[in-house]
PALOLO-289318 format. One record per residue (C-alpha): residue number from 1; residue in one letter; chain; x, y, z negated. Coordinates in nm, 2 decimals, m for minus. Layout:
+-----+-----+-------+--------+--------+--------+
:   n : res : chain :      u :      v :      w :
+-----+-----+-------+--------+--------+--------+
: NUM :   A :     A :      X :      Y :      Z :
...
+-----+-----+-------+--------+--------+--------+
***
This chain:
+-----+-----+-------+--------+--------+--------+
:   n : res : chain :      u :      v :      w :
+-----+-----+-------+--------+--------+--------+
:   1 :   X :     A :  m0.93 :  m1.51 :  m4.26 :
:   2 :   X :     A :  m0.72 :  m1.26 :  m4.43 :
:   3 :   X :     A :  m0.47 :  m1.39 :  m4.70 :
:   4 :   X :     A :  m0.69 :  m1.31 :  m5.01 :
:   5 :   X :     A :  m0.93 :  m1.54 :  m4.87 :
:   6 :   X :     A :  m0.65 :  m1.80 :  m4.82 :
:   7 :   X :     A :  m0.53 :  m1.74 :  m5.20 :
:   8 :   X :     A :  m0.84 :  m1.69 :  m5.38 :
:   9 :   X :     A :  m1.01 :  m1.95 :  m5.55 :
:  10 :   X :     A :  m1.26 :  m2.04 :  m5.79 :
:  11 :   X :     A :  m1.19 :  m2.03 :  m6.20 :
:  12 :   X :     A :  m1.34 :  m2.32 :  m6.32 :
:  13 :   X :     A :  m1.29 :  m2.55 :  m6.01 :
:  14 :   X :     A :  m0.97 :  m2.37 :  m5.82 :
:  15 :   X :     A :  m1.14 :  m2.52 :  m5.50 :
:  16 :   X :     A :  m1.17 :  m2.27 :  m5.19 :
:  17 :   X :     A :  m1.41 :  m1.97 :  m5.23 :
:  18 :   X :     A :  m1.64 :  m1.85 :  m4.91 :
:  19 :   X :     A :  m1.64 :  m1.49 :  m4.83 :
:  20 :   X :     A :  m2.05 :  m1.41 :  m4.78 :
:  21 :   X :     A :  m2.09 :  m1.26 :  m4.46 :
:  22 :   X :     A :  m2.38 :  m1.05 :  m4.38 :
:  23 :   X :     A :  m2.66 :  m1.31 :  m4.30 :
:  24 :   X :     A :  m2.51 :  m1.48 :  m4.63 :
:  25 :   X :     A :  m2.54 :  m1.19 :  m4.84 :
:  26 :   X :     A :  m2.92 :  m1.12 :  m4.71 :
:  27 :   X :     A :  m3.04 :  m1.47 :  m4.81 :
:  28 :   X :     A :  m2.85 :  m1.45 :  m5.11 :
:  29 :   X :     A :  m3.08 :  m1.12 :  m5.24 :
:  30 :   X :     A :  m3.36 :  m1.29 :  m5.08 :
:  31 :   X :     A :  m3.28 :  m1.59 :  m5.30 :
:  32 :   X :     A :  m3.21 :  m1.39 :  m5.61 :
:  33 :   X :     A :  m3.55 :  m1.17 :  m5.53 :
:  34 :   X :     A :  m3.70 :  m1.50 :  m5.55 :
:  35 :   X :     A :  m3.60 :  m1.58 :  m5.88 :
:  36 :   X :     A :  m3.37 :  m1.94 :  m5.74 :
:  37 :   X :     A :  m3.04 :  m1.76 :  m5.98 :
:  38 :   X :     A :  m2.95 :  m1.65 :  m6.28 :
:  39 :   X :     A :  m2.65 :  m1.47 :  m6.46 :
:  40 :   X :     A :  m2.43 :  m1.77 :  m6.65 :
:  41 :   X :     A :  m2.44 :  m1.58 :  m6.99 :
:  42 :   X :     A :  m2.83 :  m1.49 :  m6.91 :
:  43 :   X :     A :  m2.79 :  m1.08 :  m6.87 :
:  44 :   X :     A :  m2.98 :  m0.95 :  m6.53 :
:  45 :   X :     A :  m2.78 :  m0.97 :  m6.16 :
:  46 :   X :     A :  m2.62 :  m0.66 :  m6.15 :
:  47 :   X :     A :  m2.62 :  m0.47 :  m5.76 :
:  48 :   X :     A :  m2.37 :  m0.59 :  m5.58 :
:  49 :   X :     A :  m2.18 :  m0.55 :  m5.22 :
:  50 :   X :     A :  m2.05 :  m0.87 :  m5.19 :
:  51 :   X :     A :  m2.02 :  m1.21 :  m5.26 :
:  52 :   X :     A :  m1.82 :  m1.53 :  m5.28 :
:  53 :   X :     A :  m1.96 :  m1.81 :  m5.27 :
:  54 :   X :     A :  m1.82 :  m2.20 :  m5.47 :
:  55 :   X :     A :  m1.94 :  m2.53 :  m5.58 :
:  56 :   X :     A :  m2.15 :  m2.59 :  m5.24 :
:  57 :   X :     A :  m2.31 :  m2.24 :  m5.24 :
:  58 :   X :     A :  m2.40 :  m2.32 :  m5.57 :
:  59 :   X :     A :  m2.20 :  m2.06 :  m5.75 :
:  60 :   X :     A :  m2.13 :  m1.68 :  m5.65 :
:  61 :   X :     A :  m1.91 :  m1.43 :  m5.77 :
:  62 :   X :     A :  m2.04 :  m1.09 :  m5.72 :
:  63 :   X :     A :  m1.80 :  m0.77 :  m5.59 :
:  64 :   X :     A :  m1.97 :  m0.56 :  m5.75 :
:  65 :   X :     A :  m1.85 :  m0.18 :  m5.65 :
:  66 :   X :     A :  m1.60 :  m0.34 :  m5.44 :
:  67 :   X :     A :  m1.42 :  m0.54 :  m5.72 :
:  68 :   X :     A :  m1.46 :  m0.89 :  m5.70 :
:  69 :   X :     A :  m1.58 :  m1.06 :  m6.05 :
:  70 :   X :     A :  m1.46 :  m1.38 :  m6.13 :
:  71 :   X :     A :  m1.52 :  m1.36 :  m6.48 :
:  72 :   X :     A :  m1.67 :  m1.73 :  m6.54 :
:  73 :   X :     A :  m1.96 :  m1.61 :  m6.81 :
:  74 :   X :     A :  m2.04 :  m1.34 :  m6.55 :
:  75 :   X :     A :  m2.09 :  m1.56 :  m6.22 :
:  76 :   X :     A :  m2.44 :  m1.63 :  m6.09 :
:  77 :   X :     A :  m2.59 :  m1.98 :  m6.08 :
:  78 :   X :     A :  m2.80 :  m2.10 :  m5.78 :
:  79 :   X :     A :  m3.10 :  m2.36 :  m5.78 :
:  80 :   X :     A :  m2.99 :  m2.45 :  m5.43 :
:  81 :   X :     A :  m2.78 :  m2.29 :  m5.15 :
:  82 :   X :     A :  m2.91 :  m1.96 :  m5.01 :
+-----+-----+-------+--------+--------+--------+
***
C-alpha cells in the first residue's frame, strides 16, 4: 500500500477506498458490459483505467485518463459486487 491508498477515502462515507487490481478491474467491465451499473447522475460509463472501489464494492470511482474521479454525481453504482 502506498500512502494515497492509506489517505484516500470515500466522499460521502470517508470509509477506506480499495485500489481495483487487475482481476478487479476485468470483472468490473465484465459487470458494467452486463448492464449490473450505472452512472449516479445517469450519463453513460465513460472508459476508464482504473478503479476504486467503496460501500462493499458497491460503489466505484473511475480514474479515468489516470485521474481519479471522486466527484459524488459522477461515481458508478453497482447491483452487487463485481
Amino acid at each position: 500500500m502506498d500512502f494515497l491508498d492509506a489517505v484516500l477515502a470515500c466522499p460521502e462515507t470517508r470509509t477506506p477506498l480499495e485500489r481495483a487490481d487487475e482481476a478487479s478491474l476485468a470483472a468490473l467491465r465484465r459487470a458494467l458490459e452486463a448492464g449490473r451499473g450505472r452512472r449516479k447522475d445517469g450519463q453513460p460509463i465513460p472508459s476508464f483505467d482504473g478503479a476504486f472501489f467503496a460501500q462493499g464494492r458497491r460503489v466505484v470511482y473511475l480514474v479515468e485518463e489516470g485521474v481519479p474521479n471522486f466527484v459524488l454525481a459522477e461515481r458508478v453504482e453497482l447491483d452487487g459486487p463485481p
